[in-house]
C-alpha positions as CSV (number, residue, x, y, z in Angstrom):
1,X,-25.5,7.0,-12.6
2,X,-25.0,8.8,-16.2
3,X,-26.4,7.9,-19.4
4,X,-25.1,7.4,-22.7
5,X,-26.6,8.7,-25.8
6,X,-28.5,6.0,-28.1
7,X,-26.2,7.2,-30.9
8,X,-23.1,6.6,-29.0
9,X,-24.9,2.6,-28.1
10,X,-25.2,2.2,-31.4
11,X,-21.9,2.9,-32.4
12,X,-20.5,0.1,-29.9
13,X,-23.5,-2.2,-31.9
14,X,-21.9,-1.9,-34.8
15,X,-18.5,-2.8,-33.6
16,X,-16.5,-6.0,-33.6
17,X,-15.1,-6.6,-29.6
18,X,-11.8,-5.2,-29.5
19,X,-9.3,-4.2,-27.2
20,X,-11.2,-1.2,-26.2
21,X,-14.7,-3.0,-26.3
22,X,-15.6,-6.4,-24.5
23,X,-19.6,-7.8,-24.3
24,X,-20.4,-9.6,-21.9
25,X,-24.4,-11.4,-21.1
26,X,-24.0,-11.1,-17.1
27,X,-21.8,-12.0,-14.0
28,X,-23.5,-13.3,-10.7
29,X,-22.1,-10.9,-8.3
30,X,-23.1,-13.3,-5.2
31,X,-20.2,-15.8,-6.2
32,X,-16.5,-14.9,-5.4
33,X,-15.4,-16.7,-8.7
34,X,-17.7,-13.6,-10.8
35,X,-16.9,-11.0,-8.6
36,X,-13.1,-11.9,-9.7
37,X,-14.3,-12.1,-13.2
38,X,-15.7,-9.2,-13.7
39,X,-12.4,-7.7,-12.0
40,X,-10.2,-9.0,-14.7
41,X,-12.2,-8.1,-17.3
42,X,-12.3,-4.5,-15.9
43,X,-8.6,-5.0,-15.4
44,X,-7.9,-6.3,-18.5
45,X,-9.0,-3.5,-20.5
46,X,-8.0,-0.6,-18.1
47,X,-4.0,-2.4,-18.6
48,X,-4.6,-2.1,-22.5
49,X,-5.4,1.4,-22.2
50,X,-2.0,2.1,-19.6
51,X,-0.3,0.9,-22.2
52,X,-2.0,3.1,-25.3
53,X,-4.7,6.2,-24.2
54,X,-8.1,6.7,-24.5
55,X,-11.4,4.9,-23.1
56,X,-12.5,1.5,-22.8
57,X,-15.9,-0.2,-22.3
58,X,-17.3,-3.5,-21.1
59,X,-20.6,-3.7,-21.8
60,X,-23.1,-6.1,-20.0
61,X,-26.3,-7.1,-20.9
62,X,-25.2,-8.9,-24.8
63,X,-24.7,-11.8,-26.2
64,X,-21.1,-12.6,-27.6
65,X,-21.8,-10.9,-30.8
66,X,-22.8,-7.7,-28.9
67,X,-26.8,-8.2,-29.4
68,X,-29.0,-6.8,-26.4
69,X,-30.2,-9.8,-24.4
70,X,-31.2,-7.6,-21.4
71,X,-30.1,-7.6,-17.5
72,X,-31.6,-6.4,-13.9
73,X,-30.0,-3.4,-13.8
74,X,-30.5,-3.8,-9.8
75,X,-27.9,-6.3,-10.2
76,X,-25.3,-3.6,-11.3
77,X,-25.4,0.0,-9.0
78,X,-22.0,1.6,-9.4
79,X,-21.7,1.6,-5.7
80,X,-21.4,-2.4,-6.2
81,X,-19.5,-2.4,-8.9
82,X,-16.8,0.0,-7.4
83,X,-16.4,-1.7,-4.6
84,X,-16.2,-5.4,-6.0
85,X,-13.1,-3.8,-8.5
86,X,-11.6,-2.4,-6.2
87,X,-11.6,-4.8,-3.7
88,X,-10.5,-8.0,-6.5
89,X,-7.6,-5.5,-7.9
90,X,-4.6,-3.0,-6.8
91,X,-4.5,-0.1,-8.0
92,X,-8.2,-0.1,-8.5
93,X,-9.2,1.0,-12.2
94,X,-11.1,4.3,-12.9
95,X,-14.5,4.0,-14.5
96,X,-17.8,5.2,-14.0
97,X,-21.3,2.8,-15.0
98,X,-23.9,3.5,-17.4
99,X,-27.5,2.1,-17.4
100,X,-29.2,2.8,-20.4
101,X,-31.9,1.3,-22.5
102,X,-31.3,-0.4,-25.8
103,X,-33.4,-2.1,-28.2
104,X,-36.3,-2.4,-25.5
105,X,-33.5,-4.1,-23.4
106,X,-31.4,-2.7,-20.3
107,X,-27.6,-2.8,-20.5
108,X,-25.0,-1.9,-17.7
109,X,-22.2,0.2,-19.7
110,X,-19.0,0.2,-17.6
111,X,-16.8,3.4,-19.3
112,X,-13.1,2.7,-18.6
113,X,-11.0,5.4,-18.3
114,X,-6.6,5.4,-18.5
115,X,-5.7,5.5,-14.8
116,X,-2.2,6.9,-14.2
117,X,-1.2,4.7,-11.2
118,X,-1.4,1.5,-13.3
119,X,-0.8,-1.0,-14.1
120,X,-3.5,-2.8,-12.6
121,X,-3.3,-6.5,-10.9
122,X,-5.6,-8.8,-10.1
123,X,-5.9,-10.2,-6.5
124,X,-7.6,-13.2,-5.4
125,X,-8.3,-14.1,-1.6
126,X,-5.1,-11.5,-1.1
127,X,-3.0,-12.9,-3.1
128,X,-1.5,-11.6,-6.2
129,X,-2.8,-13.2,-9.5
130,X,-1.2,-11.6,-12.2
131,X,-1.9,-8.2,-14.5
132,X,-4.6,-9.3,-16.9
133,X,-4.5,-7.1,-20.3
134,X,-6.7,-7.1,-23.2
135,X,-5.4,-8.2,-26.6
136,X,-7.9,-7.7,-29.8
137,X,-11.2,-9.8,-28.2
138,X,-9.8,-11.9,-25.7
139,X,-8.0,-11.3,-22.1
140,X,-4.5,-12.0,-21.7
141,X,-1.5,-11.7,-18.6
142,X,0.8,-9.3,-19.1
143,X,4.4,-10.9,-19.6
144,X,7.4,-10.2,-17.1
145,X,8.7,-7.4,-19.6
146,X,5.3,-5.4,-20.0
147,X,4.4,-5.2,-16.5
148,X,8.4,-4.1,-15.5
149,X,7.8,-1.7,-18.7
150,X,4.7,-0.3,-17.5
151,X,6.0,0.0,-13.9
152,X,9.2,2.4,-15.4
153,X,7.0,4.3,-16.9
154,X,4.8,4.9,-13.4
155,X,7.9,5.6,-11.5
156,X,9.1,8.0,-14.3
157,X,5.8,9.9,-13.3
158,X,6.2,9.3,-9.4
159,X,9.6,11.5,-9.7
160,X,7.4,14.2,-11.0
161,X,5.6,14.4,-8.2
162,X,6.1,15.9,-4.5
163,X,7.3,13.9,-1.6
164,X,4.7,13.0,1.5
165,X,7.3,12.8,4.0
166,X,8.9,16.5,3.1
167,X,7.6,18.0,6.1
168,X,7.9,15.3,9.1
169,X,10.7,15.3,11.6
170,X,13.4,12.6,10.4
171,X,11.9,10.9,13.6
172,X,8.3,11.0,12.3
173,X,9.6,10.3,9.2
174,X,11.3,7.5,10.1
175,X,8.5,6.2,11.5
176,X,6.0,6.9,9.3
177,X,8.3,4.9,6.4
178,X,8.4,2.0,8.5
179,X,4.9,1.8,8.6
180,X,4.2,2.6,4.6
181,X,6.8,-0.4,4.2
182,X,4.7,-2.9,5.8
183,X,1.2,-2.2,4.5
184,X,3.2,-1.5,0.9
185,X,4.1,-5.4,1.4
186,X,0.5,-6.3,2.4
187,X,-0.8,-4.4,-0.6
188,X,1.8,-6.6,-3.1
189,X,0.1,-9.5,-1.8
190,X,2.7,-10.3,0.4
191,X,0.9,-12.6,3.5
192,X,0.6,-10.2,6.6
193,X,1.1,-13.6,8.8
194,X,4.7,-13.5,7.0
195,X,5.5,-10.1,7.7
196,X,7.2,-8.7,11.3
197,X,9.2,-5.8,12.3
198,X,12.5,-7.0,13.4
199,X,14.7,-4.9,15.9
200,X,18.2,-5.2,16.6
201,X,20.7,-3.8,19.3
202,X,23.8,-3.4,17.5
203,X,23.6,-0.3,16.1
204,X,21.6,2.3,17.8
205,X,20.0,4.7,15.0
206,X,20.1,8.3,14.9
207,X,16.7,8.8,15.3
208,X,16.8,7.1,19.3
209,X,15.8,3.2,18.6
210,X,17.2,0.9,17.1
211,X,17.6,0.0,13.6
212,X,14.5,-2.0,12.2
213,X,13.8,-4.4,9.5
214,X,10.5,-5.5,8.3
215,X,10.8,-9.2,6.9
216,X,8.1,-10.7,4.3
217,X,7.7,-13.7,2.7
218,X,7.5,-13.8,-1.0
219,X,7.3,-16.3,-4.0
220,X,9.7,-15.6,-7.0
221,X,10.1,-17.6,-9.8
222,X,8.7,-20.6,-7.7
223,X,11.3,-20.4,-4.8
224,X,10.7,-18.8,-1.4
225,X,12.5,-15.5,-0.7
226,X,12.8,-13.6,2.8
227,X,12.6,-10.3,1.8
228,X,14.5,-7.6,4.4
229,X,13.4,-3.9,4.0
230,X,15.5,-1.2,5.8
231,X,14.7,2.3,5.5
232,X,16.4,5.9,6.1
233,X,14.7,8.9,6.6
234,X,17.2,11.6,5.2
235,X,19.8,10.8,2.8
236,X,22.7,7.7,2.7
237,X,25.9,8.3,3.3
238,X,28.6,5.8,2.7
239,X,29.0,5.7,6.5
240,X,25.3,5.1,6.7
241,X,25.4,1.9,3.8
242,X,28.3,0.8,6.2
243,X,26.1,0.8,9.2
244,X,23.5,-1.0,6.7
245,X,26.2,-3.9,6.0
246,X,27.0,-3.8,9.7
247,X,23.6,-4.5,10.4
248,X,22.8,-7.2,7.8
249,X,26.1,-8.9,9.7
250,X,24.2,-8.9,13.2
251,X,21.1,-10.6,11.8
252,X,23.3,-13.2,9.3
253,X,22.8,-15.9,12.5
254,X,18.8,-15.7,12.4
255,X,18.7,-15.3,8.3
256,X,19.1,-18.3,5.7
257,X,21.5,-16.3,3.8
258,X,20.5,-18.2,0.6
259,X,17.2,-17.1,0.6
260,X,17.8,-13.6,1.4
261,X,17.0,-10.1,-0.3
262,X,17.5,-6.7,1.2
263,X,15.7,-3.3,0.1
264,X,17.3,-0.4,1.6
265,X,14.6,2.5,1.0
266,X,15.8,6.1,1.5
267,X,13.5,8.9,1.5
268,X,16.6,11.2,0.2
269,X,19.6,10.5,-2.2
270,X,22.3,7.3,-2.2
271,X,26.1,7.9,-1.7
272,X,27.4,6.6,-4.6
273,X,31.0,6.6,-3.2
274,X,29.5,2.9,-1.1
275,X,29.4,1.5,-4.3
276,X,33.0,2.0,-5.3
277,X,34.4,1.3,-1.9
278,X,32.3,-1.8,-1.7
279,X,33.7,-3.5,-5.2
280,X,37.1,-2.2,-4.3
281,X,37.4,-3.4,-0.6
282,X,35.3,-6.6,-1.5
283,X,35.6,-8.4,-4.9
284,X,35.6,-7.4,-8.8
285,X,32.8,-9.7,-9.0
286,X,30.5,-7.0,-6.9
287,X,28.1,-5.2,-9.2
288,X,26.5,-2.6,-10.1
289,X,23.3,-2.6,-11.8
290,X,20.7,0.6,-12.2
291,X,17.2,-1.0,-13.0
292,X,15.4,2.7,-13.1
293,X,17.2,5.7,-12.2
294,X,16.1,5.5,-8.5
295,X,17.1,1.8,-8.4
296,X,20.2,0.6,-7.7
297,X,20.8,-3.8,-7.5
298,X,24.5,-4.0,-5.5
299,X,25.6,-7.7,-5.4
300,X,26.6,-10.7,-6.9
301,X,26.5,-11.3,-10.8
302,X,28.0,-13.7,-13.3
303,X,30.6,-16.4,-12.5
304,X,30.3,-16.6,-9.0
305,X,33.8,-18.7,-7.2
306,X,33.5,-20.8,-4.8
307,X,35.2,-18.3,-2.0
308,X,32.1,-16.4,-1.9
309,X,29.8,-19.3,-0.8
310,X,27.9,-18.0,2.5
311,X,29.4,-14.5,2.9
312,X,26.6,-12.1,4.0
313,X,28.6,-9.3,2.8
314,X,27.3,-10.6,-0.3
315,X,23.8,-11.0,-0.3
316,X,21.4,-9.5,-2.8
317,X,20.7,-6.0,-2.0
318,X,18.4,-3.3,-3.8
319,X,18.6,0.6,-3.1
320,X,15.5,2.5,-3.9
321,X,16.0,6.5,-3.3
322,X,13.6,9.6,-3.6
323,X,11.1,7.8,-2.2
324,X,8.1,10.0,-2.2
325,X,4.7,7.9,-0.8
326,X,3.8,4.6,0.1
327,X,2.4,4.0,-3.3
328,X,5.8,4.9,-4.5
329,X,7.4,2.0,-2.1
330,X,5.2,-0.5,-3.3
331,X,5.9,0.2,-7.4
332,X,9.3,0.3,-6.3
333,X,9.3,-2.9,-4.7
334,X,7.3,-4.0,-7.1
335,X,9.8,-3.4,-9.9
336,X,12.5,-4.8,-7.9
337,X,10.2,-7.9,-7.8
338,X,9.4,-7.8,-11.3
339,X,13.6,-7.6,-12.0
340,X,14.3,-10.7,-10.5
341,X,11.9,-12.8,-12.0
342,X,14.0,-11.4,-15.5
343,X,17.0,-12.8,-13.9
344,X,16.1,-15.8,-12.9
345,X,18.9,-17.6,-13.8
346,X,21.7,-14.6,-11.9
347,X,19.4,-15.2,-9.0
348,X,19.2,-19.3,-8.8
349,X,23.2,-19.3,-9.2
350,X,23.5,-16.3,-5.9
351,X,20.9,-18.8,-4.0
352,X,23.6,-21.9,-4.4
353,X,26.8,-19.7,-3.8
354,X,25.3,-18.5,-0.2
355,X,24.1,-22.1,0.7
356,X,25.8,-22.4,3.9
Protein backbone atom coordinates (compact mmCIF):
# COMPACT_ATOMS: atom_id res chain seq x y z
CA UNK A 1 0.00 0.00 0.00
CA UNK A 2 1.55 3.57 -1.03
CA UNK A 3 0.77 6.92 0.22
CA UNK A 4 -0.04 10.06 -1.33
CA UNK A 5 1.38 13.31 -0.24
CA UNK A 6 -1.22 15.70 1.77
CA UNK A 7 -0.38 18.27 -0.86
CA UNK A 8 -1.16 16.10 -3.73
CA UNK A 9 -5.00 15.27 -1.40
CA UNK A 10 -5.47 18.63 -1.33
CA UNK A 11 -5.07 19.34 -4.82
CA UNK A 12 -7.99 16.65 -5.69
CA UNK A 13 -10.02 18.83 -2.68
CA UNK A 14 -9.93 21.67 -4.50
CA UNK A 15 -11.11 20.15 -7.69
CA UNK A 16 -14.57 19.83 -9.34
CA UNK A 17 -15.16 15.73 -10.31
CA UNK A 18 -14.10 15.37 -13.70
CA UNK A 19 -13.25 12.93 -16.16
CA UNK A 20 -10.10 12.16 -14.47
CA UNK A 21 -11.54 12.47 -10.87
CA UNK A 22 -14.79 10.76 -9.39
CA UNK A 23 -15.72 10.84 -5.36
CA UNK A 24 -17.38 8.46 -4.13
CA UNK A 25 -18.74 7.94 0.05
CA UNK A 26 -18.33 3.99 -0.02
CA UNK A 27 -19.31 0.67 -1.82
CA UNK A 28 -20.38 -2.47 0.29
CA UNK A 29 -18.05 -4.92 -1.23
CA UNK A 30 -20.23 -8.02 0.32
CA UNK A 31 -23.05 -7.36 -2.40
CA UNK A 32 -22.52 -8.41 -6.05
CA UNK A 33 -24.51 -5.28 -7.28
CA UNK A 34 -21.30 -2.94 -5.48
CA UNK A 35 -18.69 -5.07 -6.40
CA UNK A 36 -20.00 -4.39 -10.16
CA UNK A 37 -20.21 -0.79 -9.24
CA UNK A 38 -17.19 -0.14 -8.13
CA UNK A 39 -15.93 -2.00 -11.46
CA UNK A 40 -17.59 0.43 -13.68
CA UNK A 41 -16.53 3.25 -12.06
CA UNK A 42 -12.89 1.93 -12.18
CA UNK A 43 -13.79 1.12 -15.76
CA UNK A 44 -15.22 4.05 -16.62
CA UNK A 45 -12.44 6.26 -15.99
CA UNK A 46 -9.52 3.85 -17.08
CA UNK A 47 -11.73 3.96 -20.84
CA UNK A 48 -11.53 7.92 -20.65
CA UNK A 49 -7.91 7.75 -20.16
CA UNK A 50 -7.55 4.91 -23.41
CA UNK A 51 -8.93 7.31 -25.12
CA UNK A 52 -6.68 10.62 -23.96
CA UNK A 53 -3.33 9.83 -21.57
CA UNK A 54 -2.45 10.36 -18.19
CA UNK A 55 -3.85 9.19 -14.61
CA UNK A 56 -7.13 8.92 -13.20
CA UNK A 57 -8.48 8.66 -9.58
CA UNK A 58 -11.56 7.53 -7.75
CA UNK A 59 -11.45 8.55 -4.53
CA UNK A 60 -13.52 6.92 -1.62
CA UNK A 61 -14.25 8.04 1.54
CA UNK A 62 -16.27 11.77 0.34
CA UNK A 63 -19.28 13.11 0.03
CA UNK A 64 -20.44 14.16 -3.57
CA UNK A 65 -18.77 17.43 -3.32
CA UNK A 66 -15.45 15.65 -2.57
CA UNK A 67 -15.60 16.47 1.41
CA UNK A 68 -13.88 13.71 3.70
CA UNK A 69 -16.63 11.77 5.45
CA UNK A 70 -14.26 8.96 6.37
CA UNK A 71 -14.22 4.96 5.64
CA UNK A 72 -12.83 1.56 7.30
CA UNK A 73 -9.97 1.31 5.42
CA UNK A 74 -10.19 -2.60 6.29
CA UNK A 75 -12.93 -2.48 3.94
CA UNK A 76 -10.60 -1.57 0.94
CA UNK A 77 -6.86 -3.74 0.93
CA UNK A 78 -5.67 -3.58 -2.63
CA UNK A 79 -5.56 -7.27 -2.67
CA UNK A 80 -9.63 -6.92 -2.64
CA UNK A 81 -9.90 -4.38 -4.72
CA UNK A 82 -7.68 -6.02 -7.50
CA UNK A 83 -9.34 -8.93 -7.53
CA UNK A 84 -13.10 -7.65 -7.42
CA UNK A 85 -11.91 -5.40 -10.87
CA UNK A 86 -10.64 -7.77 -12.32
CA UNK A 87 -12.93 -10.30 -11.88
CA UNK A 88 -16.26 -7.71 -12.84
CA UNK A 89 -14.12 -6.48 -16.13
CA UNK A 90 -11.88 -7.78 -19.22
CA UNK A 91 -9.05 -6.49 -19.78
CA UNK A 92 -8.71 -5.67 -16.08
CA UNK A 93 -7.65 -1.90 -15.56
CA UNK A 94 -4.25 -1.02 -14.08
CA UNK A 95 -4.17 0.94 -10.78
CA UNK A 96 -2.65 0.70 -7.58
CA UNK A 97 -4.70 1.90 -4.00
CA UNK A 98 -3.80 4.59 -1.67
CA UNK A 99 -4.86 4.81 2.10
CA UNK A 100 -4.12 8.02 3.44
CA UNK A 101 -5.41 10.32 6.12
CA UNK A 102 -7.27 13.47 5.36
CA UNK A 103 -8.73 16.02 7.46
CA UNK A 104 -8.71 13.56 10.54
CA UNK A 105 -10.57 11.18 8.17
CA UNK A 106 -9.30 8.00 6.15
CA UNK A 107 -9.79 7.85 2.43
CA UNK A 108 -9.09 4.80 -0.01
CA UNK A 109 -7.40 6.66 -3.14
CA UNK A 110 -7.64 4.25 -6.18
CA UNK A 111 -4.69 5.86 -8.87
CA UNK A 112 -5.76 4.83 -12.42
CA UNK A 113 -3.25 4.46 -14.71
CA UNK A 114 -3.77 4.25 -19.09
CA UNK A 115 -3.59 0.53 -19.67
CA UNK A 116 -2.58 -0.33 -23.29
CA UNK A 117 -4.71 -3.47 -23.76
CA UNK A 118 -7.99 -1.46 -23.44
CA UNK A 119 -10.59 -0.78 -23.77
CA UNK A 120 -12.03 -2.10 -20.85
CA UNK A 121 -15.70 -3.86 -20.49
CA UNK A 122 -17.65 -4.55 -17.89
CA UNK A 123 -18.94 -8.16 -17.21
CA UNK A 124 -21.72 -9.10 -15.13
CA UNK A 125 -22.38 -12.90 -13.95
CA UNK A 126 -20.11 -13.62 -17.42
CA UNK A 127 -21.78 -11.84 -19.46
CA UNK A 128 -20.75 -8.83 -21.39
CA UNK A 129 -22.39 -5.42 -20.14
CA UNK A 130 -20.98 -2.92 -22.19
CA UNK A 131 -17.66 -0.48 -22.01
CA UNK A 132 -18.51 2.19 -19.40
CA UNK A 133 -16.42 5.56 -20.05
CA UNK A 134 -16.31 8.67 -18.04
CA UNK A 135 -17.68 11.88 -19.49
CA UNK A 136 -16.98 15.36 -17.36
CA UNK A 137 -18.66 13.98 -13.74
CA UNK A 138 -20.89 11.28 -14.72
CA UNK A 139 -20.29 7.56 -16.30
CA UNK A 140 -21.37 6.85 -19.62
CA UNK A 141 -21.29 3.49 -22.41
CA UNK A 142 -19.14 3.86 -24.96
CA UNK A 143 -21.06 4.03 -28.38
CA UNK A 144 -20.60 1.28 -31.25
CA UNK A 145 -18.06 3.77 -32.99
CA UNK A 146 -15.75 4.50 -29.90
CA UNK A 147 -15.36 1.03 -28.74
CA UNK A 148 -14.59 -0.23 -32.71
CA UNK A 149 -12.28 3.08 -32.64
CA UNK A 150 -10.53 2.21 -29.64
CA UNK A 151 -10.21 -1.55 -30.63
CA UNK A 152 -8.24 -0.23 -34.21
CA UNK A 153 -6.19 1.44 -32.32
CA UNK A 154 -5.20 -1.77 -29.94
CA UNK A 155 -4.76 -3.98 -32.89
CA UNK A 156 -2.65 -1.20 -34.58
CA UNK A 157 -0.38 -1.91 -31.38
CA UNK A 158 -0.85 -5.85 -31.45
CA UNK A 159 0.98 -5.71 -35.09
CA UNK A 160 3.86 -4.25 -33.31
CA UNK A 161 4.32 -6.87 -31.25
CA UNK A 162 5.83 -10.50 -31.60
CA UNK A 163 3.80 -13.57 -32.35
CA UNK A 164 3.32 -16.47 -29.45
CA UNK A 165 2.88 -19.20 -31.76
CA UNK A 166 6.39 -18.30 -33.84
CA UNK A 167 8.16 -21.19 -32.44
CA UNK A 168 5.54 -24.21 -32.18
CA UNK A 169 5.33 -26.99 -34.82
CA UNK A 170 2.25 -26.04 -37.26
CA UNK A 171 0.82 -29.14 -35.37
CA UNK A 172 1.24 -27.62 -31.88
CA UNK A 173 0.38 -24.58 -33.41
CA UNK A 174 -2.62 -25.75 -34.73
CA UNK A 175 -3.57 -26.91 -31.62
CA UNK A 176 -2.61 -24.47 -29.41
CA UNK A 177 -4.96 -21.85 -31.75
CA UNK A 178 -7.78 -23.98 -31.37
CA UNK A 179 -7.65 -23.79 -27.92
CA UNK A 180 -6.88 -19.70 -27.62
CA UNK A 181 -10.17 -19.66 -29.90
CA UNK A 182 -12.35 -21.09 -27.41
CA UNK A 183 -11.35 -19.51 -24.12
CA UNK A 184 -10.94 -16.11 -26.52
CA UNK A 185 -14.95 -16.69 -26.97
CA UNK A 186 -15.45 -17.40 -23.20
CA UNK A 187 -13.52 -14.30 -22.33
CA UNK A 188 -15.99 -12.10 -24.87
CA UNK A 189 -18.67 -13.28 -22.80
CA UNK A 190 -19.71 -15.73 -25.10
CA UNK A 191 -21.68 -18.75 -22.80
CA UNK A 192 -19.23 -21.75 -22.50
CA UNK A 193 -22.57 -24.02 -22.53
CA UNK A 194 -22.88 -22.58 -26.24
CA UNK A 195 -19.52 -23.27 -27.28
CA UNK A 196 -18.22 -26.89 -28.85
CA UNK A 197 -15.54 -28.07 -31.07
CA UNK A 198 -16.99 -29.46 -34.11
CA UNK A 199 -15.03 -32.07 -36.33
CA UNK A 200 -15.68 -33.03 -39.67
CA UNK A 201 -14.51 -35.95 -42.11
CA UNK A 202 -14.42 -34.39 -45.31
CA UNK A 203 -11.39 -32.93 -45.56
CA UNK A 204 -8.60 -34.42 -43.76
CA UNK A 205 -6.12 -31.40 -42.63
CA UNK A 206 -2.50 -31.19 -43.12
CA UNK A 207 -1.65 -31.30 -39.74
CA UNK A 208 -3.21 -35.33 -39.39
CA UNK A 209 -7.06 -34.61 -38.00
CA UNK A 210 -9.49 -33.36 -39.33
CA UNK A 211 -10.57 -29.89 -39.85
CA UNK A 212 -12.30 -28.34 -36.70
CA UNK A 213 -14.71 -25.55 -35.94
CA UNK A 214 -15.48 -24.13 -32.73
CA UNK A 215 -19.26 -22.85 -32.76
CA UNK A 216 -20.53 -20.08 -30.10
CA UNK A 217 -23.55 -18.54 -29.48
CA UNK A 218 -23.74 -14.77 -29.68
CA UNK A 219 -26.29 -11.85 -29.40
CA UNK A 220 -25.94 -9.08 -32.11
CA UNK A 221 -28.05 -6.37 -32.57
CA UNK A 222 -30.79 -8.38 -30.72
CA UNK A 223 -30.81 -11.50 -32.97
CA UNK A 224 -28.98 -14.84 -32.27
CA UNK A 225 -25.94 -15.57 -34.41
CA UNK A 226 -23.92 -19.04 -34.57
CA UNK A 227 -20.61 -17.92 -34.78
CA UNK A 228 -18.04 -20.68 -36.74
CA UNK A 229 -14.29 -20.06 -36.10
CA UNK A 230 -11.74 -21.96 -38.34
CA UNK A 231 -8.22 -21.50 -37.94
CA UNK A 232 -4.79 -22.15 -39.95
CA UNK A 233 -1.69 -22.51 -38.54
CA UNK A 234 0.77 -21.28 -41.38
CA UNK A 235 -0.43 -19.11 -44.10
CA UNK A 236 -3.81 -19.30 -46.65
CA UNK A 237 -3.43 -20.12 -49.79
CA UNK A 238 -6.21 -19.82 -52.25
CA UNK A 239 -6.29 -23.70 -52.35
CA UNK A 240 -6.47 -23.57 -48.63
CA UNK A 241 -9.75 -20.77 -48.66
CA UNK A 242 -11.07 -23.39 -51.16
CA UNK A 243 -10.76 -26.26 -48.73
CA UNK A 244 -12.40 -23.59 -46.22
CA UNK A 245 -15.53 -23.12 -48.58
CA UNK A 246 -15.45 -26.93 -49.06
CA UNK A 247 -15.77 -27.30 -45.60
CA UNK A 248 -18.43 -24.75 -44.71
CA UNK A 249 -20.42 -26.91 -47.66
CA UNK A 250 -20.09 -30.24 -45.56
CA UNK A 251 -21.55 -28.63 -42.36
CA UNK A 252 -24.35 -26.44 -44.47
CA UNK A 253 -26.90 -29.63 -43.50
CA UNK A 254 -26.32 -29.20 -39.56
CA UNK A 255 -26.03 -25.07 -39.77
CA UNK A 256 -29.19 -22.61 -40.15
CA UNK A 257 -27.47 -20.84 -42.89
CA UNK A 258 -29.34 -17.61 -41.88
CA UNK A 259 -27.93 -17.27 -38.82
CA UNK A 260 -24.49 -18.10 -39.71
CA UNK A 261 -21.00 -16.28 -39.36
CA UNK A 262 -17.58 -17.68 -40.15
CA UNK A 263 -14.13 -16.35 -38.79
CA UNK A 264 -11.31 -17.93 -40.50
CA UNK A 265 -8.12 -16.99 -38.19
CA UNK A 266 -4.66 -17.53 -39.75
CA UNK A 267 -1.67 -17.32 -37.77
CA UNK A 268 0.22 -16.22 -41.12
CA UNK A 269 -0.83 -14.05 -44.23
CA UNK A 270 -4.31 -14.37 -46.61
CA UNK A 271 -4.00 -15.21 -50.36
CA UNK A 272 -5.57 -12.42 -51.73
CA UNK A 273 -5.83 -14.15 -55.19
CA UNK A 274 -9.38 -16.23 -53.14
CA UNK A 275 -10.79 -13.05 -53.16
CA UNK A 276 -10.75 -12.37 -56.91
CA UNK A 277 -11.50 -15.84 -57.90
CA UNK A 278 -14.33 -15.97 -55.48
CA UNK A 279 -16.22 -12.61 -56.98
CA UNK A 280 -15.25 -13.77 -60.47
CA UNK A 281 -16.43 -17.50 -60.29
CA UNK A 282 -19.42 -16.55 -58.00
CA UNK A 283 -21.35 -13.19 -58.32
CA UNK A 284 -20.44 -9.33 -58.78
CA UNK A 285 -22.45 -8.88 -55.83
CA UNK A 286 -19.51 -10.71 -53.63
CA UNK A 287 -17.49 -8.17 -51.58
CA UNK A 288 -14.83 -7.10 -50.35
CA UNK A 289 -14.56 -5.12 -47.38
CA UNK A 290 -11.13 -4.44 -45.14
CA UNK A 291 -12.36 -3.44 -41.59
CA UNK A 292 -8.51 -3.04 -40.19
CA UNK A 293 -5.61 -4.00 -42.16
CA UNK A 294 -5.64 -7.60 -40.82
CA UNK A 295 -9.39 -7.93 -41.35
CA UNK A 296 -10.87 -8.90 -44.29
CA UNK A 297 -15.33 -9.21 -44.40
CA UNK A 298 -15.88 -11.53 -47.83
CA UNK A 299 -19.62 -11.86 -48.59
CA UNK A 300 -22.76 -10.46 -49.37
CA UNK A 301 -23.51 -6.64 -49.57
CA UNK A 302 -26.07 -4.30 -50.99
CA UNK A 303 -29.00 -5.33 -53.25
CA UNK A 304 -29.04 -8.84 -52.58
CA UNK A 305 -31.43 -10.97 -55.69
CA UNK A 306 -33.41 -13.44 -55.00
CA UNK A 307 -31.03 -16.28 -56.71
CA UNK A 308 -28.83 -16.11 -53.85
CA UNK A 309 -31.44 -17.03 -51.17
CA UNK A 310 -29.81 -20.17 -49.16
CA UNK A 311 -26.51 -20.60 -50.92
CA UNK A 312 -23.76 -21.37 -48.37
CA UNK A 313 -21.21 -20.28 -50.71
CA UNK A 314 -22.57 -17.13 -49.51
CA UNK A 315 -22.60 -16.82 -46.06
CA UNK A 316 -20.88 -14.14 -44.01
CA UNK A 317 -17.37 -14.72 -43.58
CA UNK A 318 -14.43 -12.69 -41.75
CA UNK A 319 -10.61 -13.31 -42.29
CA UNK A 320 -8.40 -12.27 -39.48
CA UNK A 321 -4.43 -12.81 -40.31
CA UNK A 322 -1.14 -12.21 -38.32
CA UNK A 323 -2.63 -13.45 -35.52
CA UNK A 324 -0.20 -13.12 -32.79
CA UNK A 325 -1.82 -14.24 -29.08
CA UNK A 326 -4.96 -15.22 -27.76
CA UNK A 327 -5.56 -11.66 -26.58
CA UNK A 328 -5.09 -10.80 -30.18
CA UNK A 329 -8.06 -13.35 -31.23
CA UNK A 330 -10.29 -12.03 -28.89
CA UNK A 331 -9.82 -8.04 -30.06
CA UNK A 332 -10.07 -9.41 -33.30
CA UNK A 333 -13.14 -11.03 -32.86
CA UNK A 334 -14.17 -8.54 -30.95
CA UNK A 335 -13.90 -5.92 -33.70
CA UNK A 336 -15.52 -8.20 -36.05
CA UNK A 337 -18.31 -8.11 -33.45
CA UNK A 338 -18.27 -4.54 -32.94
CA UNK A 339 -18.47 -4.21 -37.20
CA UNK A 340 -21.63 -5.82 -37.49
CA UNK A 341 -23.55 -4.22 -34.96
CA UNK A 342 -22.41 -0.87 -37.51
CA UNK A 343 -24.05 -2.72 -40.24
CA UNK A 344 -26.99 -3.74 -38.91
CA UNK A 345 -29.07 -3.14 -41.54
CA UNK A 346 -26.26 -5.21 -44.57
CA UNK A 347 -26.60 -7.84 -41.94
CA UNK A 348 -30.67 -8.14 -41.33
CA UNK A 349 -31.06 -8.15 -45.32
CA UNK A 350 -28.00 -11.39 -45.67
CA UNK A 351 -30.15 -13.11 -42.65
CA UNK A 352 -33.47 -13.02 -45.06
CA UNK A 353 -31.66 -13.80 -48.35
CA UNK A 354 -30.15 -17.27 -46.75
CA UNK A 355 -33.58 -18.06 -45.06
CA UNK A 356 -34.01 -21.41 -46.51
Amino acid sequence: MSILSQRRIHEFHSQNENSRLDWKSQYNLGSDSEKAKLAKDVCAIANFLYQNSGHGHLVIGTDDNGSPIGIDLGDYGETRLQQIVSSWTNPPPVFNVHHVMYRSVNLAIIAVKRNPAGPHQLIKHGKAAGFPIRRGSTNDMMTVNEVFQAMQARGRSFDRQRSEYETLSPEARYRRLINDCMEALFEIGISQDSVERIEYGGRHSRYGGFRAFIKGVRTINSRRWNLYCSVESQSASRQDLFYLDSSIMNLRENIPLHRSIFIHIVHGTIGSSYYTSRQRILSPRYIKVPIEPRITYFGLGEGISESMRGDPYFLPKFFVSHIKSKDDIRMRIELILNWIEQHREMFEDIREALRS
